[in-house]
SERO-512345 format. One line per field, with one value per atom (N, C-alpha, C, O): atom name; x, y, z; residue in one letter. Coordinates in nm, 2 decimals. Atoms other than C-alpha are relative to their C-alpha. Example, Ala and Ser with C-alpha at 12.3 -4.5 7.8 and 13.67 -1.06 7.14 Angstrom:
2
at = [N_CA_C_O_N_CA_C_O]
east = [0.09_1.23_0.09_0.19_-0.09_1.37_-0.08_-0.03]
north = [-0.12_-0.45_0.12_0.12_-0.11_-0.11_0.11_0.22]
up = [0.00_0.78_0.00_0.07_0.00_0.71_0.08_0.09]
aa = [A_A_A_A_S_S_S_S]
***
This chain:
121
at = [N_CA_C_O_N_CA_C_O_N_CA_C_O_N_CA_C_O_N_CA_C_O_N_CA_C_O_N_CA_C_O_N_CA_C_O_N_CA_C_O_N_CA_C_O_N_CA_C_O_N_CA_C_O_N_CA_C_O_N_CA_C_O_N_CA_C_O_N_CA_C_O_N_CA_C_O_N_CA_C_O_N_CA_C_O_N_CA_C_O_N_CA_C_O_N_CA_C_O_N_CA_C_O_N_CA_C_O_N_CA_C_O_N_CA_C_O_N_CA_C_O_N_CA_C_O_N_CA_C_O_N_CA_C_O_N_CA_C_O_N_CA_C_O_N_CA_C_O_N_CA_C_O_N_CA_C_O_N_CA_C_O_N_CA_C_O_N_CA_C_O_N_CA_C_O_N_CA_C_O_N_CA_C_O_N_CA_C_O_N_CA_C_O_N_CA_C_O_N_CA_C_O_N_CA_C_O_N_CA_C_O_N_CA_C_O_N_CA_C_O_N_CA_C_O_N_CA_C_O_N_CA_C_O_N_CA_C_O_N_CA_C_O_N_CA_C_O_N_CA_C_O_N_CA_C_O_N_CA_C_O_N_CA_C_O_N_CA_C_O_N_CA_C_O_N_CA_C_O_N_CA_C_O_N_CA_C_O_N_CA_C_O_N_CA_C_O_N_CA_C_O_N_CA_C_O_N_CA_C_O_N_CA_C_O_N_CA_C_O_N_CA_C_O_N_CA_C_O_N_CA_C_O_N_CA_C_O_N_CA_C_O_N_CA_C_O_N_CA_C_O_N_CA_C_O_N_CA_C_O_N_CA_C_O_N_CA_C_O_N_CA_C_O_N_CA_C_O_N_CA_C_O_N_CA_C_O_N_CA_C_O_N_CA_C_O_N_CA_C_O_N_CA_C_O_N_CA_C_O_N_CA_C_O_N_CA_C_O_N_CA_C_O_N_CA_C_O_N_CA_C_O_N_CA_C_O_N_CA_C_O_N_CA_C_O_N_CA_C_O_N_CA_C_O_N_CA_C_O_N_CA_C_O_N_CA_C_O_N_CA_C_O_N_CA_C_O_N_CA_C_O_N_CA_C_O_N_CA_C_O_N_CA_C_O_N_CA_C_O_N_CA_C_O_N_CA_C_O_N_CA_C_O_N_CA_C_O_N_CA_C_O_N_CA_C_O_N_CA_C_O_N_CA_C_O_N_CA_C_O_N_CA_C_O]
east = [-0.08_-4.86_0.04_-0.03_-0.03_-4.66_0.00_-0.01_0.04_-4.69_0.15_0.25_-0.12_-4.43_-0.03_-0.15_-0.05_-4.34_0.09_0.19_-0.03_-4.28_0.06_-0.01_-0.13_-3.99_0.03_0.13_-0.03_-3.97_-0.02_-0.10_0.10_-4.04_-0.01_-0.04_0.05_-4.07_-0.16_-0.17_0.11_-4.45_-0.07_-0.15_-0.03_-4.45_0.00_-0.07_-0.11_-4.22_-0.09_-0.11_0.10_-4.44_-0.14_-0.20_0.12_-4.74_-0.01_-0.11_-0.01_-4.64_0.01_-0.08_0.00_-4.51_-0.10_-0.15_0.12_-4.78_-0.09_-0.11_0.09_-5.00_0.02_-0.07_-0.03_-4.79_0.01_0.00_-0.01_-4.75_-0.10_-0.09_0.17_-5.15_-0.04_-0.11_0.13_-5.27_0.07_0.00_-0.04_-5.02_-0.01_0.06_0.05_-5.19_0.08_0.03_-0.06_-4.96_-0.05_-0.09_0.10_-5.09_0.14_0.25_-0.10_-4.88_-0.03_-0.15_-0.01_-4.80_0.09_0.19_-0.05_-4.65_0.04_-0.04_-0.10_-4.38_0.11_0.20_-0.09_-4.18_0.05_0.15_-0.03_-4.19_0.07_0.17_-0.02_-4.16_-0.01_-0.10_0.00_-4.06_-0.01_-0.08_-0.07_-3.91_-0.19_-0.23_0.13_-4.28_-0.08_-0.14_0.10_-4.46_0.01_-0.08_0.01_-4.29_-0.03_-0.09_0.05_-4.35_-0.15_-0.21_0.14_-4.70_-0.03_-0.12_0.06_-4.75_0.09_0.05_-0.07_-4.49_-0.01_-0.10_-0.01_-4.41_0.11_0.18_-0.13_-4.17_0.10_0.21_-0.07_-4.04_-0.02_-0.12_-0.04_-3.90_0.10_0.22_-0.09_-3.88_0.04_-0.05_-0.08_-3.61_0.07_0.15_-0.06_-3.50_0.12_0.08_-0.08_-3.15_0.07_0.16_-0.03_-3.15_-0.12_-0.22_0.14_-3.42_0.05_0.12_-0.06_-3.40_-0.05_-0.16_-0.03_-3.33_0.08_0.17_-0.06_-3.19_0.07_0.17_-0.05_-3.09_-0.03_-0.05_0.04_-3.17_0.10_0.04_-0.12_-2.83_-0.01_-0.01_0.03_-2.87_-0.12_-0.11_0.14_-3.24_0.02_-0.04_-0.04_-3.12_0.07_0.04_-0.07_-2.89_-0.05_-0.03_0.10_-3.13_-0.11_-0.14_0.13_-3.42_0.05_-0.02_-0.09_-3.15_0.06_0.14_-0.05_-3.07_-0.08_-0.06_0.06_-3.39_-0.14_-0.22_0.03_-3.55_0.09_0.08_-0.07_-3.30_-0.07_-0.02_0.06_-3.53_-0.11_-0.16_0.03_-3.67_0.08_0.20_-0.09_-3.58_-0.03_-0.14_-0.01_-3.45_0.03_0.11_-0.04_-3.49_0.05_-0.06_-0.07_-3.30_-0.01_0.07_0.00_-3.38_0.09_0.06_-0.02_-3.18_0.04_0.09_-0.07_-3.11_0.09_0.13_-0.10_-2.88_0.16_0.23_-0.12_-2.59_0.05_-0.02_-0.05_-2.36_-0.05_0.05_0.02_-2.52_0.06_0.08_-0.09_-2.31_0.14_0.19_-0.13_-2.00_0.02_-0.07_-0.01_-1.87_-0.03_-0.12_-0.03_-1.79_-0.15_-0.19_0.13_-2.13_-0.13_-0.23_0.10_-2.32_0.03_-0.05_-0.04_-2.13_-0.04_-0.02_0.02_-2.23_-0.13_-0.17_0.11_-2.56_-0.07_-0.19_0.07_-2.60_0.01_-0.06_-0.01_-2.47_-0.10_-0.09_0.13_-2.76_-0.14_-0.23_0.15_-3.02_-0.04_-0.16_0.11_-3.07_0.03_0.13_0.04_-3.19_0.04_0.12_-0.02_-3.19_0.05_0.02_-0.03_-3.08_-0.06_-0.05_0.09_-3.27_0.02_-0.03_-0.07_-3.11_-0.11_-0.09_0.08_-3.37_0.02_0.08_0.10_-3.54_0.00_0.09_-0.05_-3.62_-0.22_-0.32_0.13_-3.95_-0.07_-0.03_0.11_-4.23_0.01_-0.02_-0.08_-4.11_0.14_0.20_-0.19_-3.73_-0.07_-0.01_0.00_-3.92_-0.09_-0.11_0.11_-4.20_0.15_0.16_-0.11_-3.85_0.07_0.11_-0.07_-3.67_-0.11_-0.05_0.10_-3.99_0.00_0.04_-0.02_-4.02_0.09_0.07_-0.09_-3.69_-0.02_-0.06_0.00_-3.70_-0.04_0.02_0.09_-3.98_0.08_0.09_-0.09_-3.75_0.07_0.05_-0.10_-3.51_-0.01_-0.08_0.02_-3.47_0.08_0.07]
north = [0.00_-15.38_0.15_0.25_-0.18_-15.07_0.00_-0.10_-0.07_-14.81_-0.04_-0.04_0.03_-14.90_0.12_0.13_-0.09_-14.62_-0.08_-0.15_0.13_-14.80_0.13_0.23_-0.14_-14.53_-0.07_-0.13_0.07_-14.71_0.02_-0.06_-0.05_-14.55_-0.08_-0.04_0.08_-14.85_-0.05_-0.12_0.03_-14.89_-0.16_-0.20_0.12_-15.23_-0.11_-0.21_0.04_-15.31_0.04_-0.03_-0.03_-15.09_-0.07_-0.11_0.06_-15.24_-0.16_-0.21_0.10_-15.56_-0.02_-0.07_-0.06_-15.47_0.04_-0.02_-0.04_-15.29_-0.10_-0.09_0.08_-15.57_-0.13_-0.22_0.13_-15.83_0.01_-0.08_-0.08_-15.59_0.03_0.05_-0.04_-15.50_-0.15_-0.19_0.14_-15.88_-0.03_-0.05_-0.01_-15.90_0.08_0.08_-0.14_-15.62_0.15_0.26_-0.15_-15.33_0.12_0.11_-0.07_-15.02_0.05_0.04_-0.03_-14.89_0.13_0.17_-0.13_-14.55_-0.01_-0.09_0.02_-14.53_0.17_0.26_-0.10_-14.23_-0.02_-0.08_0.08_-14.27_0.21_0.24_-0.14_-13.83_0.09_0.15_-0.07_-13.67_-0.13_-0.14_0.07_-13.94_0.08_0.06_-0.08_-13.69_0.09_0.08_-0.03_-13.52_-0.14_-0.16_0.16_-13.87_-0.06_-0.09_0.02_-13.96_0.13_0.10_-0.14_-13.61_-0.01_0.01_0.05_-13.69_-0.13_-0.14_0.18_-14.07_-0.03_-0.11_0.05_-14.10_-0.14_-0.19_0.18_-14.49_-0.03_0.05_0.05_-14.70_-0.05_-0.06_0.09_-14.89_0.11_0.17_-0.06_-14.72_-0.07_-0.07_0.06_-14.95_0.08_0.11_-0.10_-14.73_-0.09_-0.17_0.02_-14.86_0.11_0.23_-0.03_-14.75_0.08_0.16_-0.11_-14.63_0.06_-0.01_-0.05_-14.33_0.17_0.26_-0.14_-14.06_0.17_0.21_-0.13_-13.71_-0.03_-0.09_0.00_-13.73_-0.12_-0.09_0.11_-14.08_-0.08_0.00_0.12_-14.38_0.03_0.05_0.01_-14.34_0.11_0.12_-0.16_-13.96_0.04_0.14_0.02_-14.00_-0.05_0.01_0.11_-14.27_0.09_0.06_-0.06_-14.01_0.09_0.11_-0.04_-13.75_-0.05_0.01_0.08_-13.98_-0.02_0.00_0.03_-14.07_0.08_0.04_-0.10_-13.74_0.06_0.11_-0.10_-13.62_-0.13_-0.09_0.09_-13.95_-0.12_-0.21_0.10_-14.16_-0.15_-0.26_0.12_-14.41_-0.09_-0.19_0.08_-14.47_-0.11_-0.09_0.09_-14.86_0.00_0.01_0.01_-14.87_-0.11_-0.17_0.16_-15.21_0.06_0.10_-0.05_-15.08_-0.11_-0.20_0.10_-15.29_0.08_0.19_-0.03_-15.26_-0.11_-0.21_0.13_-15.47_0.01_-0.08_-0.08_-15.27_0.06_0.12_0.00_-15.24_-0.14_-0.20_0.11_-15.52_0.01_0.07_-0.03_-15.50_-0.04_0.03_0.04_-15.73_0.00_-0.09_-0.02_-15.59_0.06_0.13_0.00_-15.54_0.12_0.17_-0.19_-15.16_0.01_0.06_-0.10_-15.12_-0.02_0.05_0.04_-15.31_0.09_0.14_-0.05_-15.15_0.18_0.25_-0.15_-14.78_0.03_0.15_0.00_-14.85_-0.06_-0.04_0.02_-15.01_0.15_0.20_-0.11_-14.71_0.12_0.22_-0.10_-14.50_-0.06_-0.04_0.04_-14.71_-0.10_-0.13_0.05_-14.95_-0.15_-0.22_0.19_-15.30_-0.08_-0.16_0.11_-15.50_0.04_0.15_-0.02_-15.49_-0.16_-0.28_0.13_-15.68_0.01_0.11_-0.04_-15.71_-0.07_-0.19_0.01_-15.73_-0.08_-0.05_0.01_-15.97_-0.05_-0.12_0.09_-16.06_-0.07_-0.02_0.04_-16.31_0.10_0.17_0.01_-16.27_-0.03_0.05_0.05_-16.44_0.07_0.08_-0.06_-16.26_0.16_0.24_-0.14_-15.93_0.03_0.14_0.03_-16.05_0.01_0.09_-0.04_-16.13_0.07_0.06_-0.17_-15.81_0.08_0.11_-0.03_-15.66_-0.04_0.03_0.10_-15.91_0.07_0.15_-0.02_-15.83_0.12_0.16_-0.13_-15.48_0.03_0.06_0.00_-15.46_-0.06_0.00_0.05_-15.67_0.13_0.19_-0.06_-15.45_0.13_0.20_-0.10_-15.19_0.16_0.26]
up = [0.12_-18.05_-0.03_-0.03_0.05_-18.16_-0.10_-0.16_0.13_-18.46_-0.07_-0.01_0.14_-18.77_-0.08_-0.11_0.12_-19.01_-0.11_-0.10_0.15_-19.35_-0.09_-0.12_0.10_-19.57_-0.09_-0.05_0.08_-19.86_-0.15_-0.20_0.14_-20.25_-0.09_-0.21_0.09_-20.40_0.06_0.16_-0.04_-20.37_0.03_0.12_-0.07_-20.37_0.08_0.12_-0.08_-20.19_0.22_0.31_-0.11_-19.88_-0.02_0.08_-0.05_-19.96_0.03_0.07_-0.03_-19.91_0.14_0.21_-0.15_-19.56_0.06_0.16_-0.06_-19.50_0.07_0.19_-0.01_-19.49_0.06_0.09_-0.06_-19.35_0.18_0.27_-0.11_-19.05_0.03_0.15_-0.06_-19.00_0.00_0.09_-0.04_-19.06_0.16_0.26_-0.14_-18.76_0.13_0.23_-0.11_-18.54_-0.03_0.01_-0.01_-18.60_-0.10_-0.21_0.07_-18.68_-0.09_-0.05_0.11_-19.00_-0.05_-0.08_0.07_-19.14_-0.11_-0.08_0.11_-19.47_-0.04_-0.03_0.08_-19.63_-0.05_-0.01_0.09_-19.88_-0.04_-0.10_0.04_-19.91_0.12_0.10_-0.15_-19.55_0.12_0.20_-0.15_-19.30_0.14_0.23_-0.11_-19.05_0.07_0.18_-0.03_-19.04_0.03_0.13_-0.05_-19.01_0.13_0.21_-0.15_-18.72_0.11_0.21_-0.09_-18.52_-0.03_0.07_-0.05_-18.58_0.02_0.11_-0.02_-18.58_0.13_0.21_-0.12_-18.31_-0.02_0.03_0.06_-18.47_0.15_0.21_-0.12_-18.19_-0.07_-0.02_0.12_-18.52_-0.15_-0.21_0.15_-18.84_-0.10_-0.11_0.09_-19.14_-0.12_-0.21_0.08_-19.34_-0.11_-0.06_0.09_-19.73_0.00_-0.01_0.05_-19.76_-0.10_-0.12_0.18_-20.12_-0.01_-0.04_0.06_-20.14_-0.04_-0.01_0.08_-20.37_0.10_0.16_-0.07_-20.21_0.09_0.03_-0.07_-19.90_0.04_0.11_0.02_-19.89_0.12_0.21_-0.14_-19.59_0.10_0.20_-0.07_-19.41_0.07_0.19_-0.07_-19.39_0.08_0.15_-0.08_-19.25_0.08_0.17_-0.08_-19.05_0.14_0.25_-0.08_-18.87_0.06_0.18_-0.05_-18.85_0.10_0.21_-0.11_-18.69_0.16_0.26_-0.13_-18.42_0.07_0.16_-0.07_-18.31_0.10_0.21_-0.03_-18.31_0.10_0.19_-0.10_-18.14_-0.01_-0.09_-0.05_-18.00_0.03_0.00_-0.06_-17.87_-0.10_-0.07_0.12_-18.22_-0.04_-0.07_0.06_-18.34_-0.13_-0.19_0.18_-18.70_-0.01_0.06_0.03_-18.91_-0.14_-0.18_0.10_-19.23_-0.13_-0.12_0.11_-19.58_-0.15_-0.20_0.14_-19.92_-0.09_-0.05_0.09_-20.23_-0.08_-0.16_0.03_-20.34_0.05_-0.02_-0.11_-20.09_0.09_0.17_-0.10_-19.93_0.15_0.20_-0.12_-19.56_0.09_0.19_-0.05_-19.44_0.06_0.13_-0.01_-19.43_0.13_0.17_-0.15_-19.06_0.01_0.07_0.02_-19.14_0.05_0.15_0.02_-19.23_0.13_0.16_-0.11_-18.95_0.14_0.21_-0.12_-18.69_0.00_0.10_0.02_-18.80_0.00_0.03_-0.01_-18.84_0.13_0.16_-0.14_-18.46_0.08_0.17_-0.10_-18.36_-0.01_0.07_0.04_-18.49_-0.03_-0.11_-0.01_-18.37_-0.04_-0.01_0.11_-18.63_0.09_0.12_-0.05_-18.47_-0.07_-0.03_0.09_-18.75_-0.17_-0.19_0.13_-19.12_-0.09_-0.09_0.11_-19.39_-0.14_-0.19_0.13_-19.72_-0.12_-0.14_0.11_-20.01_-0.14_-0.23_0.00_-20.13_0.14_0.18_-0.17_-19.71_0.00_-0.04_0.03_-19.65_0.15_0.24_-0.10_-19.44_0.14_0.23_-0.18_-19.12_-0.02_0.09_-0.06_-19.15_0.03_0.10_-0.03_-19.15_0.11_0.14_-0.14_-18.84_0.14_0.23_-0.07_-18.69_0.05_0.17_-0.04_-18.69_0.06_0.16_-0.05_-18.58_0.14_0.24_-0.18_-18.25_0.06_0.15_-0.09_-18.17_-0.01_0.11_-0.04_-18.22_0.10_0.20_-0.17_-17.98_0.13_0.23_-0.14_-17.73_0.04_0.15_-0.09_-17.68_0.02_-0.04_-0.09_-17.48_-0.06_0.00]
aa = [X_X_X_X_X_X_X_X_X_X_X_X_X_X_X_X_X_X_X_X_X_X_X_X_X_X_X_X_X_X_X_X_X_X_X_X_X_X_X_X_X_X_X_X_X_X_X_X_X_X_X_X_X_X_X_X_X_X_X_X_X_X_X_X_X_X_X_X_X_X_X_X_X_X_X_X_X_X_X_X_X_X_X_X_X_X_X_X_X_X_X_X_X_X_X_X_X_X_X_X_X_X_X_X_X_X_X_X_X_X_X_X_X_X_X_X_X_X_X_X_X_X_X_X_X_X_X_X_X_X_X_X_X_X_X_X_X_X_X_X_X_X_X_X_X_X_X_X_X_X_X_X_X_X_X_X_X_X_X_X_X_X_X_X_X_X_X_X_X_X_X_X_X_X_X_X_X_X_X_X_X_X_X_X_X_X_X_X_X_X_X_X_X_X_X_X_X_X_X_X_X_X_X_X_X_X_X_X_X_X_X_X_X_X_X_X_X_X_X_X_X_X_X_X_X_X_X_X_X_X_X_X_X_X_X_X_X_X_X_X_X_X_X_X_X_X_X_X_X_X_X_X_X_X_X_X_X_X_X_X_X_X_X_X_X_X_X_X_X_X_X_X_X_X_X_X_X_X_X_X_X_X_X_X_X_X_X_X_X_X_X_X_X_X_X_X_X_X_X_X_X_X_X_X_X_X_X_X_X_X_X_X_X_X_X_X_X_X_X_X_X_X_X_X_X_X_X_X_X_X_X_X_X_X_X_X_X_X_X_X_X_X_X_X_X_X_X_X_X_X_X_X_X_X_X_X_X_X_X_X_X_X_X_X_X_X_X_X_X_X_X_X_X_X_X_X_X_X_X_X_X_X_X_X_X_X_X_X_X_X_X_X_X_X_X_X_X_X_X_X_X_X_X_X_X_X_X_X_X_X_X_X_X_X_X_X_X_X_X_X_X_X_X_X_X_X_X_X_X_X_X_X_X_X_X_X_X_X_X_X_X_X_X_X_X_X_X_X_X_X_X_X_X_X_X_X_X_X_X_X_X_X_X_X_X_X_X_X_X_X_X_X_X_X_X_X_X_X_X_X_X_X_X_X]
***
C-alpha cells in the first residue's frame, strides 16, 4: 500500500480521511501548512489536495507538485468550485490530477479514487 499526503485545512474534513485511509492500510501524512516540504520528506505516491486553501491556493500547489514531481498522483476535493466543468477537468488531468472529488464525497467514492490512482501508471 502506498503513502497519501492529506492537504486539506479544514481539520475535519482530514481527519476523517485520515482514518478511512489507515483502517484501509495506508500510511497517511497530513499538511494543511507546508505540503511541498511533506512530500520531499514523506515522498507520498498519492496527494489528496482540497482546492480552496488559504495562501497559496490548491491549483497553484497543484502545479508546483507537478513540476517538481511529475510522477506524483493528485485526487483533488472541493465543495466550493464546479468540478465538473470540462474546462476545468481537462486542466487539472494535465497536471497530474487522477481524480476529482467534489465535497461532500463518501467513503467508498474516496477508496475509489485512491484504487484507481494506484492503477495507473
Amino acid at each position: 500500500m502506498n503513502k497519501i499526503l492529506i492537504v486539506d485545512d479544514d481539520r475535519s474534513v482530514a481527519e476523517m480521511v485520515r482514518m478511512a485511509l489507515e483502517e484501509n492500510g495506508y500510511a497517511v501524512v497530513t499538511s494543511a501548512e507546508d505540503a511541498k516540504k511533506a512530500i520531499a520528506t514523506e515522498r507520498p505516491a498519492i496527494a489528496l489536495i482540497d482546492i480552496i486553501l488559504p495562501g497559496q491556493g490548491g491549483m497553484d500547489l497543484i502545479l508546483d507538485l507537478h513540476s517538481l514531481y511529475p510522477d506524483l498522483k493528485i485526487i483533488i476535493t472541493s465543495g466550493k468550485i464546479d468540478m465538473n466543468k470540462s474546462t476545468f477537468k481537462v486542466l487539472a488531468h494535465q497536471f497530474g490530477v487522477m481524480a476529482i472529488l467534489p465535497k461532500p464525497f463518501t467513503i467508498e467514492e474516496l477508496m475509489t479514487a485512491v484504487v484507481d490512482a494506484e492503477k495507473q501508471a
